[in-house]
N, C-alpha and C positions, 0 to 999 in steps of 0.2 A: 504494500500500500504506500502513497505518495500522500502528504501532508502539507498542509503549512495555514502556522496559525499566527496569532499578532497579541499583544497584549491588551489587555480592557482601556479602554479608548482609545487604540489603535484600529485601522482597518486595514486589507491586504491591497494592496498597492494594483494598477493593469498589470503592469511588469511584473510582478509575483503571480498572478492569476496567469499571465502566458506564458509563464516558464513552468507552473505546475503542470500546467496542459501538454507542453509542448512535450514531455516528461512521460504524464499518462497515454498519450495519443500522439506516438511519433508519426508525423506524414506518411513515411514509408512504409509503415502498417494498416496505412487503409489505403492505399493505391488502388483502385477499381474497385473497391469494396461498395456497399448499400449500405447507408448508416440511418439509425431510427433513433432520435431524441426525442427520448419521452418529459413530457416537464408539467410542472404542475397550472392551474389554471391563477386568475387572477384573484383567488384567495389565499394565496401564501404570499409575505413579505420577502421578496428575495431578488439579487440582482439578475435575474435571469438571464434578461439581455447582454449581460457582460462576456457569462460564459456562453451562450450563441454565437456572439461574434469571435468571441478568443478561438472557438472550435471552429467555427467556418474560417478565418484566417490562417489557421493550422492544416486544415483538412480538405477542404471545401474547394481547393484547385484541384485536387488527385481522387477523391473519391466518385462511384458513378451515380451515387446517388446523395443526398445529405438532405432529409426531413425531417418534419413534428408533428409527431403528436401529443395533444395535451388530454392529460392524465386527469378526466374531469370526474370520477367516479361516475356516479350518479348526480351531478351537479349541472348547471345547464350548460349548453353549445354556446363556443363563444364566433363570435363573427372574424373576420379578415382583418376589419379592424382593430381590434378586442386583440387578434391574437398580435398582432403589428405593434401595439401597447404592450403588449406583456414581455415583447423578445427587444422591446427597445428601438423599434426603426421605423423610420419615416415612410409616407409612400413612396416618395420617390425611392427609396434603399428597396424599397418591395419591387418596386419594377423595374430596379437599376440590376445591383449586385447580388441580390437576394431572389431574383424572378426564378429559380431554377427549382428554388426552395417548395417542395410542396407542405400546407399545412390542413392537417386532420383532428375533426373531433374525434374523442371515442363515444361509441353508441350504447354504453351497456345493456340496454332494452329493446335491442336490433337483434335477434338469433340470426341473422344472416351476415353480420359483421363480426361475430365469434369463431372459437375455433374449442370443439370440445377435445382437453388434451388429457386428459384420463380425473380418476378418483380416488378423494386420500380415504381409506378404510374406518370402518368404524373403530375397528381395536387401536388406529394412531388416531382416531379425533380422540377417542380414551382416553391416551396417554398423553397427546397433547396439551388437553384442556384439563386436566389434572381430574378427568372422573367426570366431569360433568356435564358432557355428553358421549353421547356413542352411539354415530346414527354414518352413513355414508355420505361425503359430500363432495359433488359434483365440482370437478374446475376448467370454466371456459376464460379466455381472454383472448383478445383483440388478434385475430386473425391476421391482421398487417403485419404483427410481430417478424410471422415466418416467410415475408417477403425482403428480411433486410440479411444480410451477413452479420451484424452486431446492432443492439442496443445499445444506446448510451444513455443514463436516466441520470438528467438535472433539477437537482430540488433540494429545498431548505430542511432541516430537522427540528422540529419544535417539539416539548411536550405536549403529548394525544390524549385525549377523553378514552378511544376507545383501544388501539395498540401500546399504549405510554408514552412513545417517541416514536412519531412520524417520522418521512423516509425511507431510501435503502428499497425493498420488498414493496414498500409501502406502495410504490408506483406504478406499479402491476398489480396489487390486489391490496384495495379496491381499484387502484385509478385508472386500470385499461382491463379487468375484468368483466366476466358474467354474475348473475343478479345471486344466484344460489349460493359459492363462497363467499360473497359479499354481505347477503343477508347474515349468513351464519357467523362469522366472527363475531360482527357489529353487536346481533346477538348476545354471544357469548359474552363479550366487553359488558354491556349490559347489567348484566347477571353477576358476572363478579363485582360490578359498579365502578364509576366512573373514582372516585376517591383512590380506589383501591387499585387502580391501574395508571392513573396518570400518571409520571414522572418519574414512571417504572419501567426498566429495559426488560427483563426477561418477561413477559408475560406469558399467559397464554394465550394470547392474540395473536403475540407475533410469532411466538411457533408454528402455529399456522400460518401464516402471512408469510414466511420464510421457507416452511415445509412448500406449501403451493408455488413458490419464486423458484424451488430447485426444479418443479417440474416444465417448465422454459427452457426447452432446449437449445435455442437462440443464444450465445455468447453474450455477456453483458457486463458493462464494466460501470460503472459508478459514480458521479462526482456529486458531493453530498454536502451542502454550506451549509456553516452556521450565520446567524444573522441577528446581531443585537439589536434593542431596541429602538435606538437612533439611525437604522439599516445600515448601520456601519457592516461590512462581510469581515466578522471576526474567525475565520478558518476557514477550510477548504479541503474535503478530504475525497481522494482519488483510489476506487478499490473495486475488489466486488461489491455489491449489495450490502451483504452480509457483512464485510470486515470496514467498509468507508462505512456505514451506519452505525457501527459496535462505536465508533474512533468519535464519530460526530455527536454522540446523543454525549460521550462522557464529556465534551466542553459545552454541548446546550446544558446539559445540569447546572456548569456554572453561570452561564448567560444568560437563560431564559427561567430560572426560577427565583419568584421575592419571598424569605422565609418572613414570617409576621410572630409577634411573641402571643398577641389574642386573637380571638373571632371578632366579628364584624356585625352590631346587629342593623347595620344596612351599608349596602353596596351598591352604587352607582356605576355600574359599567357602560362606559361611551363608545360604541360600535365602528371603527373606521366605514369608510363609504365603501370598502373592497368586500364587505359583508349586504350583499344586496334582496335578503330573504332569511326567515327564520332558521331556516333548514344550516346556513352557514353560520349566522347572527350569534344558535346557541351557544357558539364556543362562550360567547360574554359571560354564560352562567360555567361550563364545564372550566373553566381553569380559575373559579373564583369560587367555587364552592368549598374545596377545604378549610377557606376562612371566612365561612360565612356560619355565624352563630344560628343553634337552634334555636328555632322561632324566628327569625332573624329575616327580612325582605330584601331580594337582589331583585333590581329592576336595571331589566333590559332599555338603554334607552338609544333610540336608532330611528330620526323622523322620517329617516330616508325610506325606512324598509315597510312597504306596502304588501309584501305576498308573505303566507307562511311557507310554501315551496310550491313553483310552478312543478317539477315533476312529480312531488308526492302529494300534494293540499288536499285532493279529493280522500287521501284516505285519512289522512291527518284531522281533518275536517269531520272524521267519520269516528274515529278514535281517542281522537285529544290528545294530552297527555297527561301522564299519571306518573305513577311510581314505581319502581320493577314489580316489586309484589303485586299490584292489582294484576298485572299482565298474568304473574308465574302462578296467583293463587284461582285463575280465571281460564286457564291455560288452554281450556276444549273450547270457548267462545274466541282467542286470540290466533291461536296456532295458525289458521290459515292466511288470516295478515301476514304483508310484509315485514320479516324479522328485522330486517335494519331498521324499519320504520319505526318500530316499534322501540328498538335502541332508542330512537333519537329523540322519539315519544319521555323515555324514561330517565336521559340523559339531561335533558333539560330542565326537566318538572323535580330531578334532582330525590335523593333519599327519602323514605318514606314508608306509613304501614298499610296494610288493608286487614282489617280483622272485622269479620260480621257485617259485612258490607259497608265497609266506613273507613275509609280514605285518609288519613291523616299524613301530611307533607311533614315532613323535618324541620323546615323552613320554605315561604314566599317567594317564589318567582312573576315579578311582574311587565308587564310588558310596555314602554312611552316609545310606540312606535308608532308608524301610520298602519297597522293595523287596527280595524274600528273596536270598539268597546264590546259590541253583539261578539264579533268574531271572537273575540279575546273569554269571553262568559261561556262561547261554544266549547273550547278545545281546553277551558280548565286554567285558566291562565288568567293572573292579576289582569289588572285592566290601570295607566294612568294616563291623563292626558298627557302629550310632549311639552305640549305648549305651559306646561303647569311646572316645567323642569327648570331650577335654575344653578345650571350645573356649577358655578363659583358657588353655590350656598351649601356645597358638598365638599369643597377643599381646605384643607387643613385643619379637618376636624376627626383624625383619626382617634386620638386621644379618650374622645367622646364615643367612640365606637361606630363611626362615619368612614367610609371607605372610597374615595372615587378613582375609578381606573378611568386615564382619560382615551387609552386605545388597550381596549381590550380586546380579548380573540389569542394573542401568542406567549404573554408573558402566564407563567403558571406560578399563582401565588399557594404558599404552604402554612402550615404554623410549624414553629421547631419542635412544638411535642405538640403531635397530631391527636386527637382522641382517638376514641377506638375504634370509632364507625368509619375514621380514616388512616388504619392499620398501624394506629399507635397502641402502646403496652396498657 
């Protein structure tokens, strides 16, 4: 593996980014080759466009092919435009230097744009998932894959709600897979709960998420950024999957986590604009939940975000969201729902009971979005207006047990002694 990292308020310089590259991805090893960059959509904070271009300037006179696709899981298609924003370049660069370039969504709910490449057994979902399930699960992904000679997969590492640290694997399943292993993780994350997996490397998530990436018979090599807060590109790690994701999560643990000494009985989470629906928004609640005190209200507040997920709302709509237990104690009324839906149902709405048909949250998730108040009373969900929000009358009042995150979504706050509902002693 090939590295290189900088110290906390430092960033990696072009000149380090093209010399790491030139390193991982000698010219002379892709000579005629087909290359398939997979990269994340415009919800991850990452310089994307730097390492596009560093790689096309390396690569991109000798290979016979060099495209993108982006790794949208189940998230929406992004346009020409959209993706011209995300890799950094102008139109004119689109129809100058870059015309050669093709870019692709992935469709994960297209079977005709999959490719089914076999299935991991029930006795390894068993041992994977540490017992807690053992059922057979299906793995298709993105059928393009096996038109290229290598993958190359560009993307940030952040701590994850439902893998611990996004990344690595991560980009192939979910973000260019089919709906079945996709569900079934998401799932699983679920069930063990979002506390008790976030900002945790080995999971049982990503055993599978890792187990499924070795079945990719396509050659794949790695480049895996960290990215602090100020988007400064604090490291850069060049590997397999597997061994650049192992390298990068150990310096996101130092970057991307704020340890807090108490809980929080309210939180203010401000949604950047790159969160343009509930379905992405919830991270505001999954990386602020471990300090958010029992009984305690976290409100989402995002005036921009009008939809709760153009692909899934109808069933979101139909569901709500609740708490894992309502799903696990309900389980012959849920099982035929979408399982990830259901994650993202239970991820948000955050810890919680159901005993005797009676619902009790942990704590308050509400919502000061442009989502109307009905909608919000539909799906289970606080309700405040935005316009009622005055987000300076929430800073500097931690003391008081006031919390404002003014972009949340990536930074993953802790307590140093976690309770025990989030795997403290």
């Amino acid at each position: 593996m090939i590295s290189r990292t900088v110290p906390s308020g430092q960033a990696l310089t072009r000149a380090q980014v093209a010399e790491l590259i030139s390193q991982a991805c000698p010219a002379r090893d892709y000579r005629g080759k087909r290359i398939l960059l997979i990269v994340p959509d415009g919800t991850r904070t990452a310089p994307v466009g730097l390492l596009f271009k560093t790689l096309f300037e390396e690569i991109g006179g000798v290979t016979k092919a060099l495209d993108v696709l982006i790794a949208l899981g189940t998230h929406q298609a992004m346009s020409e435009a959209a993706i011209c924003q995300r890799l950094d370049i102008t139109g004119e660069e689109r129809r100058g230097a870059y015309k050669g370039v093709r870019f692709f969504n992935h469709a994960w709910n297209d079977p005709s744009e999959l490719r089914n490449i076999g299935t991991i057994p029930a006795d390894d979902i068993s041992a994977l998932s540490g017992g807690l399930f053992a059922m057979d699960v299906k793995v298709e992904v993105n059928k393009l894959l096996f038109d290229y000679d290598q993958i190359v997969i560009v993307g940030p590492v952040f701590p994850h709600e439902v893998v611990g640290f996004s990344g690595g694997n991560k980009y192939l399943f979910p973000g260019v897979s089919g709906p079945e292993v996709l569900n079934f993780f998401h799932w699983l994350g679920a069930v063990v709960t979002n506390p008790m997996i976030i900002g945790n490397k080995w999971t049982p998530v990503r055993k599978v998420v890792d187990r499924a990436g070795s079945m990719v018979s396509v050659p794949k090599l790695c480049l895996c950024m960290v990215v602090a807060p100020d988007k400064s590109l604090r490291g850069l790690f060049a590997g397999t999957p597997e061994g650049a994701w192992d390298a990068a999560s150990e310096l996101s643990k130092q970057v991307h986590i704020s340890y807090k000494e108490r809980p929080f009985k309210t939180i203010l989470s401000v949604l950047p604009e790159m969160y343009d629906e509930l379905w992405t928004g919830g991270k505001g609640m999954y990386k602020l939940e471990p300090v958010l005190a029992d009984g305690g209200e976290l409100i989402i507040y995002g005036p921009h975000i009008t939809e709760v997920c153009v692909a899934h709302g109808k069933v979101l709509m139909e569901v709500g969201y609740h708490c894992r237990d309502y799903f696990l104690k309900q389980w012959d009324k849920f099982r035929s729902y979408p399982w990830g839906v259901l994650a993202h149902s239970a991820h948000v709405y955050g810890l919680g009971t159901y005993e005797n048909g009676i619902e009790t949250p942990r704590a308050r998730v509400t919502l000061a979005t442009g989502i109307p108040q009905q909608t919000c009373r539909q799906i289970n969900l606080g309700y405040r207006d935005p316009k009622s929000i005055r987000i300076e009358e929430f800073a500097g009042r931690e003391q008081e047990g006031v919390l404002l995150v003014p972009k949340a979504g990536e930074m993953l706050f802790q307590l140093k002694e976690p309770p025990k509902w989030a795997g403290g002693r």
